[in-house]
N, C-alpha and C positions, 0 to 999 in steps of 0.2 A: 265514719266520715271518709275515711285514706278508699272505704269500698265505694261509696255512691261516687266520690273523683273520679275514681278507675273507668267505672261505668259511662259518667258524661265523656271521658278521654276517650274511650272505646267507639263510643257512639258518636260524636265527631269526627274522628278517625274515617269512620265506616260512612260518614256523608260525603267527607272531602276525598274519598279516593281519587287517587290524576288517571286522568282518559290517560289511553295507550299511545297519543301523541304528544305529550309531558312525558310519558316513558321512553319514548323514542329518541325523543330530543337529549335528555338525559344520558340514555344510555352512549349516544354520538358523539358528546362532549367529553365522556369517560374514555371512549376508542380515541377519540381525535387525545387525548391528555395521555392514553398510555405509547400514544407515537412520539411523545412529545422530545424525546432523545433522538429520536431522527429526524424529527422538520427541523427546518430552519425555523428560524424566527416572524420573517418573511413569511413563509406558507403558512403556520400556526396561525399568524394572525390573520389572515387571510380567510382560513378555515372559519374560525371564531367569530368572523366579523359577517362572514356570510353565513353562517350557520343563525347567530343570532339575527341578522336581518330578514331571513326567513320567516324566522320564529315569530317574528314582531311582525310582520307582514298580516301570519296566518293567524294569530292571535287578536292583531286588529281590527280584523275581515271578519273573523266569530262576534267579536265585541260590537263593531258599530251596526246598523243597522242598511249604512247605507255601501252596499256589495258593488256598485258601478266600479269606483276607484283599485277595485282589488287584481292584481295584477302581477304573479310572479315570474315571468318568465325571462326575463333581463336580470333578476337576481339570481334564475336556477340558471341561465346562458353560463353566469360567470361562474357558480359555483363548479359547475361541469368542464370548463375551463382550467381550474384550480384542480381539481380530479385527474384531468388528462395531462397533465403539467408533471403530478406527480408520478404518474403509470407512466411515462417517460424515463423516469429518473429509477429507471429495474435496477440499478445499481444500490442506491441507497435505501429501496422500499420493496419489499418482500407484492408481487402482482397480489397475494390473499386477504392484505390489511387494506390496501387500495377499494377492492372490490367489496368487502367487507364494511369499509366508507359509505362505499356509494350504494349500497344494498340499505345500511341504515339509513342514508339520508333521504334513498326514495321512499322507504316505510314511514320515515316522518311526515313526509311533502304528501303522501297520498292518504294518512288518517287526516292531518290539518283540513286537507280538500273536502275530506267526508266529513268533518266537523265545520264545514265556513256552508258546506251544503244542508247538512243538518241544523246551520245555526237559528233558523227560522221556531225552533223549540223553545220552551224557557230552558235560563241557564242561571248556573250563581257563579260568582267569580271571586276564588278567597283565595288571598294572597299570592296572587299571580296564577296564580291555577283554573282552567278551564273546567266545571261538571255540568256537564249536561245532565238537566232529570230525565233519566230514563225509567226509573222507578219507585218515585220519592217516595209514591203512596208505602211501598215496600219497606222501603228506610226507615222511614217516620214510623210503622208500625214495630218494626225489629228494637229499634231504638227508645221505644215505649216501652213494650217488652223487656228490655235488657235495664229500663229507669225500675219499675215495679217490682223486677225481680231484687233489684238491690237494696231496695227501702224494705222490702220483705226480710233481705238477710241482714241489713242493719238491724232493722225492730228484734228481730228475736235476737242477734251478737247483743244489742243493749240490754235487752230484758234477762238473759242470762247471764250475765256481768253485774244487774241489779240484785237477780237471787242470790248469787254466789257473795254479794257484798253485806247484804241482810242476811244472810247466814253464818257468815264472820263477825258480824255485829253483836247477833243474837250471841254465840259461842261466848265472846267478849264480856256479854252483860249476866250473863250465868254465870261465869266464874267471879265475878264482884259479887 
């Protein structure tokens, strides 16, 4: 049983990978959280509040259908604002973490773009997570594969737990 779990975990796992724009987003939140001893309070939230406004923008824009309303450039204005604010402040912030910022948050802003471009695909969307099928057919066959092989290795771990148990039996009933 503890095997065929492992297997649907695995195989779930292996459908809901996050596109590389949930990577990106992630990974920005972790920079923006290990500066967190040198922003103020002020900039941090700042950071967070247009970081996540982004997010939600570009997630939106994947989601609905209707692409007219989508529109970030008043929210990148400001974020690039927040950026140049801090690249000022060379006293308190090393120019490499700054640039290192804004390196992630254009790798973010430019897979979202390729995702809200591509959104015209199916998609599924599990618990906050964006997947594009790019390969379902692929997944769904691996994920067959990896169900069969474990029912395979249940049946025989049962069947060989049943001889070894009818053989302690039998041993059992001899000695009476």
């Amino acid at each position: 049983m503890k095997t065929i779990l492992t297997i649907i975990l695995l195989t779930l796992t292996l459908l809901s990978s996050p596109t590389q724009f949930e990577t990106n987003f992630d990974k920005l939140n972790e920079k923006i959280d290990s500066l967190n001893d040198k922003l103020t309070t002020q900039e941090r939230i700042s950071l967070y509040f247009m970081n996540l406004s982004i997010h939600k923008e570009i997630t939106t824009a994947i989601i609905t259908k209707n692409k007219e309303d989508f529109n970030i450039t008043n929210l990148d204005n400001k974020i690039y604002k927040i950026f140049s604010s801090l690249e000022k402040q060379t006293t308190l912030y090393n120019d490499s973490e700054i640039k290192v910022l804004i390196e992630l948050y254009e790798k973010m802003k430019k897979d979202g773009l390729l995702l809200v471009k591509e959104s015209s695909k199916d998609k599924i969307i599990y618990k906050n997570k964006i997947i594009v099928e790019d390969n379902l057919s692929l997944k769904i066959g691996i994920a067959i594969l990896f169900l069969i092989i474990g029912i395979i290795i249940g049946y025989f771990s049962f069947d060989f737990l049943q001889k070894k148990l009818k053989s302690k039996v039998k041993i059992v009933e001899d000695e009476l």
